[in-house]
N, C-alpha and C positions, 0 to 999 in steps of 0.2 A: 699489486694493484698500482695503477699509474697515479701520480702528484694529483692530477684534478680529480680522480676520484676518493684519496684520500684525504685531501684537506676539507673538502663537504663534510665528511665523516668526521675527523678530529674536530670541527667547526660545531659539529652538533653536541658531540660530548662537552668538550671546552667549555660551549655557552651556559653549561648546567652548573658551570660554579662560581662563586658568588663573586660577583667584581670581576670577572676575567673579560665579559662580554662587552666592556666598556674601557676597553685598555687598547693600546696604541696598535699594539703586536695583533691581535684580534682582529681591531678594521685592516689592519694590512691582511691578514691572511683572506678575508672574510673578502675585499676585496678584489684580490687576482684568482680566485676561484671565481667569482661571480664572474668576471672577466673571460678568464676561458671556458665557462660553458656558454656564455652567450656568446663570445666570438663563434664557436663550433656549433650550437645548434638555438638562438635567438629563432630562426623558422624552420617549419618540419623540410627533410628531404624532400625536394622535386620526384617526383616519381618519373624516369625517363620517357622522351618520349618518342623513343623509338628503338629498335635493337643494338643500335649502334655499341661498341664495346671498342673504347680506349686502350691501345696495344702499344707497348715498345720493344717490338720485336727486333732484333737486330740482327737474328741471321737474314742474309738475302740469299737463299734456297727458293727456287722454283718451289716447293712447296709450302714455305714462311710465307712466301710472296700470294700463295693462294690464301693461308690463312689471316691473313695482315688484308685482303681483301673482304672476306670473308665478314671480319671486325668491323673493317670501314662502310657494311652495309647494312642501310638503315631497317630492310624488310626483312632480308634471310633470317630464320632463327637456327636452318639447320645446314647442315654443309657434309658430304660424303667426300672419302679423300680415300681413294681404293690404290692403297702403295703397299708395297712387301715390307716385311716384319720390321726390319732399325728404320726403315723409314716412320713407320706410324710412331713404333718406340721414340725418334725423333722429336716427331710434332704433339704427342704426348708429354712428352719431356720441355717445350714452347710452351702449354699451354699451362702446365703446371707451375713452372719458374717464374710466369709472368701472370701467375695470378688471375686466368683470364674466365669472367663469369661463362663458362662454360662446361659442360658436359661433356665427357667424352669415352665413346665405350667401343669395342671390335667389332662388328658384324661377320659373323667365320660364317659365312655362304661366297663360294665361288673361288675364284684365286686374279687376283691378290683378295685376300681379305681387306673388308674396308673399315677405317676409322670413320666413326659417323660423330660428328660433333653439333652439341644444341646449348644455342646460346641462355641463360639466364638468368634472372635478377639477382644474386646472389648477394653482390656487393651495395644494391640498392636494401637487400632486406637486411645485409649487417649496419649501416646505418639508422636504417626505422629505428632497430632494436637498441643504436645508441643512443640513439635523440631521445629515446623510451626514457633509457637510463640518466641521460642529462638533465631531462625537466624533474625527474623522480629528485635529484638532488638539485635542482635549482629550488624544488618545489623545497626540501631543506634547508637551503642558504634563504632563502625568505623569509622563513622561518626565524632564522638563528640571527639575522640582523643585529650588526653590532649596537650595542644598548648606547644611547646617550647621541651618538652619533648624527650631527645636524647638516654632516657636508654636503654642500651642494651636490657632488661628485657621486654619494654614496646615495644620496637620495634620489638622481636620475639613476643607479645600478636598481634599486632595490625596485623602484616603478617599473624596469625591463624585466625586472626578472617574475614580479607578480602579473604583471600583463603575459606573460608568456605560460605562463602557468597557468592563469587564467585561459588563456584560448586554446590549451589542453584539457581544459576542466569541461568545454561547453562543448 
């Protein structure tokens, strides 16, 4: 489990004993957690608007160069690319390494068989699902506010963090 998800977590047990939620070490942790979830997700993902897909392709192949267009278009969602076998294997192997929200499957009608590729939100819905996860524990570090604690500092965190929670709650 990464540092920002488990300091939420040790933050909520911790608070539960007696005098700890009012110690030095507590606002520090209690702090740069609250920090990196608001830096990453203070407001929900943008939902894209439009198919575009962010690529760094680096082969320059005639057909890198079709799918690196492909990406850079805002309307296509789907793209046919009818090449012989290490070629698709190829651009299979581009779309894979480079992570790129897409689909991609053979079409075995005809010859060359064609690699048919369809763009989708893939990486837009693993973030929903983070931001899900990040208010879920801001919605905890709000909670678990260090006790005693009057800093100015901590008291604008703790307002971002209930207001943010807050307008996942309505």
């Amino acid at each position: 489990m990464p540092p920002d998800r488990v300091i939420p977590e040790a933050l909520a047990e911790l608070g539960t004993e007696i005098g700890f939620a009012a110690t030095t070490a507590y606002a520090a942790l209690w702090s740069s957690a609250t920090n990196a979830l608001l830096g990453r997700s203070a407001t929900p993902p943008a939902e894209p608007a439009d198919w575009r897909i962010g690529c760094n392709i680096d082969c320059d192949c005639e057909h890198c160069a079709k799918l690196r267009a492909f990406c850079a278009d805002p309307v296509a969602r789907t793209e046919r690319f009818p090449l012989r076998q290490e070629l698709r294997r190829h651009l299979h192997g581009v779309i894979d390494a480079n992570r790129l929200d897409m689909l991609h499957e053979t079409e075995r009608r005809g010859r060359p068989y064609t690699l048919v590729c369809t763009k989708n939100r893939a990486s837009y819905e693993r973030r929903l699902v983070e931001y899900a996860e990040d208010v879920r524990w801001m919605r905890s570090l709000a909670d678990s506010a260090p006790d005693g604690d009057r800093s100015r500092k901590r008291q604008v965190q703790l307002a971002r963090l209930r207001r943010t929670v807050a307008a996942n709650d309505g």
